[in-house]
N, C-alpha and C positions, 0 to 999 in steps of 0.2 A: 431503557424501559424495563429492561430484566429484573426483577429482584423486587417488582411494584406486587401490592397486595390489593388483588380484587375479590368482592363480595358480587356473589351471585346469585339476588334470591329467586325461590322457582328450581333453583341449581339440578333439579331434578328431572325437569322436565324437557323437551325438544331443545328447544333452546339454550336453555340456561346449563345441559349438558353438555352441548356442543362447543356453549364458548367455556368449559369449563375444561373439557379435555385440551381443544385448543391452546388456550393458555397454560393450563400444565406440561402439556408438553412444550411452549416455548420459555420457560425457565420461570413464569411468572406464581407467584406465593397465592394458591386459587383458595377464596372459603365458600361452600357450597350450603346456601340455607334455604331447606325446604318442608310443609307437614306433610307431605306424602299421603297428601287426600283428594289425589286426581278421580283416584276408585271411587272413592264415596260421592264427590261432584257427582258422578253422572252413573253413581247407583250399577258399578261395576263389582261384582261378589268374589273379584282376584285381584290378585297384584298387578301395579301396572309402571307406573314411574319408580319404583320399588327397583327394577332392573336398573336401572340408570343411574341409582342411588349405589346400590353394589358394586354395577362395574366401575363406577369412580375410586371405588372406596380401595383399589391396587396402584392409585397415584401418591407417591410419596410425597407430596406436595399442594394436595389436596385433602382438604379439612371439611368435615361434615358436619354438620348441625341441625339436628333437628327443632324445629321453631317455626313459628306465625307471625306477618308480617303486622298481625293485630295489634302484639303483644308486644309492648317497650323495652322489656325486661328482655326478651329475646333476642331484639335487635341489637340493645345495647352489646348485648355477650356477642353478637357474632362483630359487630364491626369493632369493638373492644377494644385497643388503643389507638386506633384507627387503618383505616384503607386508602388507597391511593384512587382506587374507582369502583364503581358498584353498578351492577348492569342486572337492573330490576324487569325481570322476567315471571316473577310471580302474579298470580291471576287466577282469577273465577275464569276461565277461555272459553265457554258457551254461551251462544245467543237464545236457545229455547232453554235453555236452564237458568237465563237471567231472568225471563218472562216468568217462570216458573217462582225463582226465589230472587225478587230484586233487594229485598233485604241481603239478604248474603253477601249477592255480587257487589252491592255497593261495598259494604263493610270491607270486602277482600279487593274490590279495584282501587276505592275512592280513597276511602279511609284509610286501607295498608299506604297506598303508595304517600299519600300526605304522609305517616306515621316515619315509614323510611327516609322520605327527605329531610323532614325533623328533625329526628335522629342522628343523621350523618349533618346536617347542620350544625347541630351542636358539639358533634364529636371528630368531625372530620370537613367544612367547608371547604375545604381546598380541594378534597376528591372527585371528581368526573362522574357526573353521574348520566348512565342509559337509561332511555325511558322506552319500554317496548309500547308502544301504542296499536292503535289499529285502521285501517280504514272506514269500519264502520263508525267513526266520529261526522264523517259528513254526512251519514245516515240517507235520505232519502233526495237528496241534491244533487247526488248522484246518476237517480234517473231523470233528471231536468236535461240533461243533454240527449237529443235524440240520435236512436239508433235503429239498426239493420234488421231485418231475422233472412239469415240464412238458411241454408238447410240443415246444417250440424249447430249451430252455432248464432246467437246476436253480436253485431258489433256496433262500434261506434257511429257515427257517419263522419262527423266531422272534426273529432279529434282522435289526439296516438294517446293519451291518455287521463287521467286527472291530474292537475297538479295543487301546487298544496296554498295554491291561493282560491281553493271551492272555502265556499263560506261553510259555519260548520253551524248553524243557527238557523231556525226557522225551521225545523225539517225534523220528522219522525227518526229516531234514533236505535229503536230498542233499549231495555235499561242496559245492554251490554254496554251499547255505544256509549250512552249518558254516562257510565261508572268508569270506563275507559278514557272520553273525553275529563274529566272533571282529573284523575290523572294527569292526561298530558298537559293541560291547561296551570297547572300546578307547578310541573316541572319547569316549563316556560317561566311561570312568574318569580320562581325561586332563583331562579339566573336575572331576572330581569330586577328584583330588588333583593337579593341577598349577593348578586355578582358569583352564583355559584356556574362551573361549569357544566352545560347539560346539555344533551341530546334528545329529541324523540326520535324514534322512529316510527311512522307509521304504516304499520305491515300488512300487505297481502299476502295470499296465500303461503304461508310458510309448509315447506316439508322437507322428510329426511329419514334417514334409519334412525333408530330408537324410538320412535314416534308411537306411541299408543292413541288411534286414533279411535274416537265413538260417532255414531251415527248425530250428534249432537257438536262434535269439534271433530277439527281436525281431518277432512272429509277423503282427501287423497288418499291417507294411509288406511281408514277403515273401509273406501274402497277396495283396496287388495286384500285386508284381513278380512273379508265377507267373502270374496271370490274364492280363495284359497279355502274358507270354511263352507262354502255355499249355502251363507248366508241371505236371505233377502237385502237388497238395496233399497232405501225407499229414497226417490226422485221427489224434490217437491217443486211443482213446477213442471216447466215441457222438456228440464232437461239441457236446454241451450242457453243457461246462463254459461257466463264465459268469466274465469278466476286468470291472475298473471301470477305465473308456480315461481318461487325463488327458494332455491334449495341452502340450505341453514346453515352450511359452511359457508355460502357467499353473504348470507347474512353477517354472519362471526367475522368474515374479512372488512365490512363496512365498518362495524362498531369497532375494530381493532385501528382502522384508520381515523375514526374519529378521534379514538383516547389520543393519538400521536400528533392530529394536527393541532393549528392554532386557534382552531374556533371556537368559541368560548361559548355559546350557546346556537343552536338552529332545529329547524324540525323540515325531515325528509320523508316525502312520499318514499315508501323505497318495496319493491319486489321484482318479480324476471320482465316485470316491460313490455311492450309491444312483443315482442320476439319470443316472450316466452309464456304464452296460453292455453289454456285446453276449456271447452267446455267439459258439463259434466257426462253429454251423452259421447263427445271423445274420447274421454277417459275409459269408457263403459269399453269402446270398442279396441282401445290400444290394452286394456288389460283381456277381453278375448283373443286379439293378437297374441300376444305375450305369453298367455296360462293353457292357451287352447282350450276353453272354456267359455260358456256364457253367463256371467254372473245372472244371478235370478232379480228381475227389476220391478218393484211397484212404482205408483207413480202419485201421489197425493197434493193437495191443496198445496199454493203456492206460502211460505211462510212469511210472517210481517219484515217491512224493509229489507227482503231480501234483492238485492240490487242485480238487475238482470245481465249487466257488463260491469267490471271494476277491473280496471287493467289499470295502473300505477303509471304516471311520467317519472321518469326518473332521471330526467335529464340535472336537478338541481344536485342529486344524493351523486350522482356519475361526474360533475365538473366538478362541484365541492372536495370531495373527498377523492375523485382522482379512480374513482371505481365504478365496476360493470359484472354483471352476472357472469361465471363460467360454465355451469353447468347449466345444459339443455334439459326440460320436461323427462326426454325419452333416456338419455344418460339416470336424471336422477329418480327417475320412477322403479328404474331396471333395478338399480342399488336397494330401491326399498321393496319390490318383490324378492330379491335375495335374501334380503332380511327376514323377513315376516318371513320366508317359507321354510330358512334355517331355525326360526324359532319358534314355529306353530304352537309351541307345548304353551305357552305364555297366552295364546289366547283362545284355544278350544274350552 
């Protein structure tokens, strides 16, 4: 597999950074294609994936490009005489900012991701294609299964988690979801009548060092980057919705065993699973743990299909692919208070 050329668009960001160092470091020919307008998404007045984009840029073997997944002309150039796999990470990744501009989001979920598989159809069919998806495809179906409230925390009652036979129809979405969904549905069909190889995955709660997160995305990591700045928190809801954390390296080892096996199309619930949870008022209290500190917390209106338990099964992505989360919450939360606190300069 050494010596294979992967495109990574998004290459900029949490993800598409991680499988990019990744594989340059294991011998593989990385192109990294991003427009480096996570800042402007969500009305950020610094740099932010900007860092990600640099510290790549000391990989001998990593290739940068800057380009929109909109744009033909740009794709054509990065996948250029062709790639062996392309692991589409690129995205509008906000659910109040879709509400906000569902034109955009769609243009950058629905539209880029058709545009990529296009593209590489034409120039590359035989390449492997990732599909990063999201949980919020099953949108509000989710809360059709009843659940608990605890005192930190809701859980399930009677299941370990969702599995990816929830129907994904009939149910409020957000236009996230709908611009996400019409993606992975895409990807599926392009295996299913072009015989390409493809994967979704559909992610919960992803996190990690490099993560620039906003009160809009990405909620773990702008938890620590508000405590560290003593920032407001605003909570929407009572607090005890409950996310399954799966930290981005063990992401990167799922999608590396999928390029390798021989399944030729599937889509996997995949995040940390029953085992690995925190609500949001747990977090609250493992980062005063941790910082010796009380982040300053509001508490606001619950937001639309914000789903009060989403904890992933992941028993299909675990027998399929032969894989299981390594890293703990408290392991990988610690990694990302070291980060954020070595690099404060980047988000004061």
């Amino acid at each position: 597999m050494i010596g294979m050329k992967i495109l990574i668009t998004g290459g900029a960001g949490l993800v598409g950074s991680h499988c990019a160092e990744y594989f340059a470091k294991n011998g593989y020919e990385v192109v990294i294609f991003d427009n480096l307008m996570r800042s402007k998404l969500f009305g950020y007045n610094k740099e932010s994936v900007e860092y990600n984009w640099n510290y790549l840029g000391k990989f001998k073997n990593i290739k940068r490009i800057l380009g929109d997944v909109r744009n033909e002309e740009d794709l054509k150039k990065a996948i250029n005489k062709g790639v062996d796999v392309v692991i589409h990470t690129a995205a509008q990744p906000g659910v109040p900012s879709s509400v906000r501009m569902p034109g955009e989001d769609f243009n950058i979920n629905a539209l880029g991701t058709l545009k990529v598989l296009e593209c590489l159809r034409q120039i590359s069919p035989q390449a492997t294609f990732i599909y990063t998806s999201t949980n919020k495809v099953y949108g509000e179906n989710v809360d059709k299964f009843p659940i608990l409230e605890k005192k930190t925390r809701y859980v399930f009652k009677n299941i370990k988690g969702i599995s990816e036979s929830l129907p994904t129809d009939l149910t409020g979405h957000t236009p996230y979801g709908v611009s996400k969904l019409v993606g992975d549905l895409y990807t599926q069909e392009y295996a299913h009548i072009y015989g390409m190889k493809t994967g979704v995955f559909r992610m919960s709660c992803i996190y990690g060092i490099r993560q620039f997160g906003f009160e809009d995305q990405g909620w773990v990591a702008w938890f620590v980057i508000a405590t560290f700045l003593k920032k407001p928190i605003t909570i929407y809801g009572d607090g005890k919705q409950v996310r399954d954390l799966l930290y981005v390296t063990d992401l990167v080892e799922a999608f590396e065993k999928f390029i390798k096996s021989d399944v030729r199309h599937e889509v996997f619930n995949i995040g940390g699973g029953q085992e690995n949870t925190l609500s949001l008022i747990e977090m609250v209290k493992f980062l005063e743990k941790k910082t010796k500190t009380s982040p300053k917390i509001n508490f606001s209106e619950w937001r639309p299909s914000d789903q009060r338990v989403y904890i992933s099964d992941i028993t299909k992505v675990s027998r399929v692919l032969k894989w299981k989360p390594k890293v703990n919450p408290e392991e990988g939360i610690e990694r990302l208070l070291f980060w954020v606190k070595k690099n404060l300069e980047y988000f004061k």
